[in-house]
Phi, psi and omega in degrees: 000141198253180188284195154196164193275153172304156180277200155262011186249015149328053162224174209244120157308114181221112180299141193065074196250330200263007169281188188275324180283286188356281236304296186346327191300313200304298193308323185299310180294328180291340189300343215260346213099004182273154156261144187258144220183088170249164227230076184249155173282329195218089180307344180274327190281322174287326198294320196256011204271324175268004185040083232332103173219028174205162159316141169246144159243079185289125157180185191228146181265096155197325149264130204253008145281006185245018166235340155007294208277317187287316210247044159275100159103023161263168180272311181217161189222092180285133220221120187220022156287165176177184183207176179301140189298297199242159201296103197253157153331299213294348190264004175009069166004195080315325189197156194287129168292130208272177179321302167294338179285333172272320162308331173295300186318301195301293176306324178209096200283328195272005194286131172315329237279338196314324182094326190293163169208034161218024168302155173315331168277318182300296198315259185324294153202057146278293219310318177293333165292330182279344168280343180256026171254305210278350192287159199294157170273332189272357180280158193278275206208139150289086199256118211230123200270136198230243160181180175285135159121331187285049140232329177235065173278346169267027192224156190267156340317319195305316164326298167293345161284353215233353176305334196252005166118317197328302187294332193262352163267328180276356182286308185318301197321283219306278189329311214261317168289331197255006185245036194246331170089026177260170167281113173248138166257139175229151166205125190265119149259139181286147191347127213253101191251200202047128191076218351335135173275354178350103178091336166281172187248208206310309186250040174275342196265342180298325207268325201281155202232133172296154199259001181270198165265329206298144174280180180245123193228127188285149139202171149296184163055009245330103183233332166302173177183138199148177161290160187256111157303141164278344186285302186305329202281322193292344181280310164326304181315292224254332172298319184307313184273355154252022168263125195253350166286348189264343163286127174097021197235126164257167206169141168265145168196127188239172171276102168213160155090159206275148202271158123359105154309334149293136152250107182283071179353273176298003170288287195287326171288342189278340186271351182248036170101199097310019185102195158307000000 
């Protein structure tokens, strides 16, 4: 099936928008011609990072009345959230954990005891789950950037990526989109390199380019394992809701084999299947 352009009555929600994949995402979909809606905590940071060439939504997926307002009237919703694998600033505490309490951590990493409120379970899945209740019933696709290995947690690299819970908030995420009964895309990507773009602004994120050689190669079944470009990946994202194979499709995706001048969406996408 071949792609197609967006309408004017298109538009796309996008979560996490001020991360490193987002903000690409943002850049991407405008290059395409989407109107953009982005879902942010901090609307003066969004306001100047698209340079108002978007939508603003303030809310939080961690709180579910504050998404209702953001996911009115949208066609699709692309979901880029996340948080640090192991416990970081970014898991953003109530308060710093004394000494004995990062040990409580360490020893039994899956433990209530953190004190956090932005861990891989509020984000990955409280949080994806409460964006996929507030999402529209009428929606064209759910699109959820997840990751590699939430199949093989019990295999190394991935175990260890995994001390802290990550793979297992993002399978809930997986789960909570595909037992929800919207159209969906999910895509795992491998350890996610290039940027963060963080703080730049639009067209500098319109401009961006990987910075590696590597081609871009799909699979099911989650059998890969590499780097990710975030650039190829937020191109995955946004390449995905005008493809129409991609829906109801899970997929992996790394950097490997000599890059292209071109990358044939559609091409890579017709090659991966049924899925998971």
């Amino acid at each position: 099936m071949t792609s197609f352009e967006p309408s004017v009555e298109d538009l796309v929600l996008v979560a996490g928008a001020t991360g490193g994949v987002g903000q690409l995402v943002v850049g991407k979909l405008l290059e395409k011609g989407f109107k953009v809606r982005v879902l942010t905590r901090n609307a003066a940071k969004a306001k100047e990072m698209f340079n108002n060439r978007v939508e603003i939504a303030v809310g939080d997926i961690r709180q579910p009345n504050t998404l209702p307002a953001a996911t009115q009237n949208v066609t699709y919703i692309i979901c880029s959230t996340g948080t640090t694998a192991f416990p970081s600033s970014r898991w953003d505490f109530d308060e710093p954990p004394n000494l004995i309490e990062w040990a409580t951590i360490f020893l039994n990493p899956k433990s209530s005891s953190a004190k956090a409120k932005n861990s891989p379970a509020d984000i990955d899945a409280k949080g994806v789950s409460n964006l996929v209740t507030a999402a529209p019933l009428n929606l064209k696709r759910f699109v959820f950037v997840s990751s590699c290995g939430i199949l093989r947690k019990d295999k190394f690299p991935f175990s260890i990526l995994n001390g802290f819970g990550v793979l297992d908030a993002k399978q809930k995420g997986e789960e909570a989109i595909i037992s929800s009964g919207l159209p969906y895309t999910i895509i795992r990507p491998g350890r996610l390199i290039d940027g963060p773009y963080t703080s730049y602004d639009l067209n500098t994120l319109l401009k961006a380019k990987t910075g590696g050689q590597s081609g871009v190669v799909l699979g099911t079944g989650d059998t890969l394992s590499g780097d990710a470009s975030r650039i190829d990946v937020a191109a995955a994202c946004v390449e995905s809701i005008v493809n129409p194979t991609t829906s109801g499709k899970i997929f992996e995706i790394v950097n490997q084999g000599t890059r292209p001048p071109v990358i044939e969406w559609e091409r890579l996408f017709s090659q991966i299947g049924s899925g998971d």
